[in-house]
Wavefront OBJ file of the C-alpha trace (Angstrom):
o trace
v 0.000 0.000 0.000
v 1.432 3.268 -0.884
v 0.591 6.800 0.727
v 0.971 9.396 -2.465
v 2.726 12.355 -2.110
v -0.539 14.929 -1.882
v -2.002 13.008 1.333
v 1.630 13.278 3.041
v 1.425 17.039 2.474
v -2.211 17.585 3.302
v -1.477 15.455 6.624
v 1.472 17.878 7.027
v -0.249 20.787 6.672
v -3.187 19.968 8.740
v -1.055 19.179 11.525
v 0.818 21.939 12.013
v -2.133 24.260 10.836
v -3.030 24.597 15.062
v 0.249 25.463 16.010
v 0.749 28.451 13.563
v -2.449 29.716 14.023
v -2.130 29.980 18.079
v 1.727 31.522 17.267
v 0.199 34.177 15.057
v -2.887 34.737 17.280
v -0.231 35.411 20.344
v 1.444 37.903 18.499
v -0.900 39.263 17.316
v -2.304 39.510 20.640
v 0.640 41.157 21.782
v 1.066 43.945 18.579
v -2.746 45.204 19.568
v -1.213 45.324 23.705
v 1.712 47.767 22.031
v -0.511 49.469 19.898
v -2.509 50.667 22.569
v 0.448 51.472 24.909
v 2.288 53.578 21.753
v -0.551 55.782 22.529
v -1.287 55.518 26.376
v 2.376 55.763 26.744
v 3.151 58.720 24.678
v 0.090 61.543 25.665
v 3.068 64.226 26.258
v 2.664 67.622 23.742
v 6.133 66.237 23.271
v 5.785 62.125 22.075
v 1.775 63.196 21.152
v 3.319 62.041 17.249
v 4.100 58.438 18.270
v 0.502 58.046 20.200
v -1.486 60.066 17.240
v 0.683 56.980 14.692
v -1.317 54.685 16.818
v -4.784 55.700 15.705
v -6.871 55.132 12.657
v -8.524 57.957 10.642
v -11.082 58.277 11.736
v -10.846 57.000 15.262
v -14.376 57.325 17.668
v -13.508 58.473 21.425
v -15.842 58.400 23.720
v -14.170 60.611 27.599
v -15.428 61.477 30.509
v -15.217 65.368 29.534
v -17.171 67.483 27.169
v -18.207 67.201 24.295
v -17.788 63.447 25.572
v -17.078 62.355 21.672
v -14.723 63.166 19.014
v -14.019 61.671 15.519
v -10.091 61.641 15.771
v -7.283 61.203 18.536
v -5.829 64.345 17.238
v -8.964 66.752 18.191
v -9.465 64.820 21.696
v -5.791 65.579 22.023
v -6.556 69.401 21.980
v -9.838 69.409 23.884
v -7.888 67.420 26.367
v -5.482 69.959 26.401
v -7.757 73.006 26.896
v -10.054 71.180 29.324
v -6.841 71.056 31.564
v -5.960 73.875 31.194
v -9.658 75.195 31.727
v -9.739 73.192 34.927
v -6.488 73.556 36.537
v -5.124 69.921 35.716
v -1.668 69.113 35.185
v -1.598 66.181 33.242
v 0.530 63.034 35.714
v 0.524 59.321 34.625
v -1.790 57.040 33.030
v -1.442 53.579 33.338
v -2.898 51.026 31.463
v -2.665 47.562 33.035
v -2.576 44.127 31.436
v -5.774 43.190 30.051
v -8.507 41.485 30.974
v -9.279 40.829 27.618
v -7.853 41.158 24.174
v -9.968 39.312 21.309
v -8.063 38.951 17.987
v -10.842 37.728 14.821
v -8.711 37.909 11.846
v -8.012 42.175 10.872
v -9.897 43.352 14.139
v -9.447 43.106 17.685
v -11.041 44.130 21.288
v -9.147 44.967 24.465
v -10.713 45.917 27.578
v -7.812 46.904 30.314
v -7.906 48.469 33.737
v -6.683 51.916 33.739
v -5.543 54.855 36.428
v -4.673 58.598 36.096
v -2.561 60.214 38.414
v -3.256 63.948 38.059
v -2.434 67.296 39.606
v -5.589 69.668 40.377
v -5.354 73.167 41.375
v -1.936 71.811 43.291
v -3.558 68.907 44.691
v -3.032 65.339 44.028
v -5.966 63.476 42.340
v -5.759 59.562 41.504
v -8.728 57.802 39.388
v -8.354 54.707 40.286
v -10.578 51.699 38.806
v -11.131 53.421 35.482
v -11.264 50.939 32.545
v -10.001 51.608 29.004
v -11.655 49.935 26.089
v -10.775 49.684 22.280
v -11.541 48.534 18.960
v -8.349 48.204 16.626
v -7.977 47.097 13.085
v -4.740 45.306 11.611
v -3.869 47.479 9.206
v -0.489 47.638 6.136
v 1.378 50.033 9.012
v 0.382 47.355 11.613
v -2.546 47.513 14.449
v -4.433 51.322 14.461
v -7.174 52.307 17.029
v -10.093 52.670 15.767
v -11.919 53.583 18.923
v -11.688 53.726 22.424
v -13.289 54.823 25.610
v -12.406 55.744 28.808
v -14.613 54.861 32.002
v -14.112 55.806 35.494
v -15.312 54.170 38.095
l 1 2 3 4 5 6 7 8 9 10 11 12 13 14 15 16 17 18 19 20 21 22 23 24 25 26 27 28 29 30 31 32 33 34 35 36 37 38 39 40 41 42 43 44 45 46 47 48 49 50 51 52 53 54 55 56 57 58 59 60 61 62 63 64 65 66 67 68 69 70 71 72 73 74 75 76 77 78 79 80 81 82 83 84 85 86 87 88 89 90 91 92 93 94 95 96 97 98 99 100 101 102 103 104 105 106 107 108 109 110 111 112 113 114 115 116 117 118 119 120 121 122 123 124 125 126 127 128 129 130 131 132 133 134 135 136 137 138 139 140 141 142 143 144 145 146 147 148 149 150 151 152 153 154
């Protein structure tokens, strides 16, 4: 009995099908995770290029500070500016911690991660602790972009 050359490679490729798949669903897993850190990591007037590179055009942001929504990272970038400066805020730290969830399905992913901003107000030291930040990316030819994201304190 003789096994022909085309059920050897199908038999192959079947069987190693699982273990690329999981391989390129991990790192894919973990390009959305730096996606989403180029831009939590980089919301200084003086990195705001790298974390702007991070999001799609357009991008939908939903913030806990009017108008509430905006249709691209760049204008929530300068309402965020003015609204600190409006309110006496001195921008501090934002953290975004490891997910609780990051969904990959083939050219879009999900991410839901719990979040805190250290802040200065009027002098005084603010912390929002048990906020959670949520986006929606999609894999794109310059790699994972935002495509939206909210921001929800507790």
């Amino acid at each position: 009995m003789s096994i022909n050359r085309f059920t050897v490679i199908v038999a192959a490729v079947v069987f190693t099908l699982p273990f690329t798949s999981q391989h390129l669903f991990a790192a894919d897993k973990d390009d959305v995770v730096a996606a989403i850190h180029q831009f939590a990591d980089n919301l200084d007037p003086k990195t705001m290029d790298k974390a702007l590179a991070a999001c799609d055009t357009p991008t939908a942001i939903m913030d806990e500070f009017p108008p509430h929504v905006w249709n691209s990272c760049a204008a929530w970038f300068k309402a965020y500016n003015e609204y600190n400066e409006k309110s006496g805020i001195t921008p501090g730290d934002d953290t975004i911690g490891t997910p609780w969830s990051v969904d990959v399905r083939g050219d879009r992913a999900y991410l839901v991660a719990p979040a805190t901003y250290a802040y200065k107000q009027h002098g005084k030291d603010v912390k929002e602790l048990h906020a959670v930040f949520t986006a929606a990316l999609k894999k794109t030819d310059g790699g994972w972009k935002i495509t939206a994201w909210t921001w929800s304190k507790h």
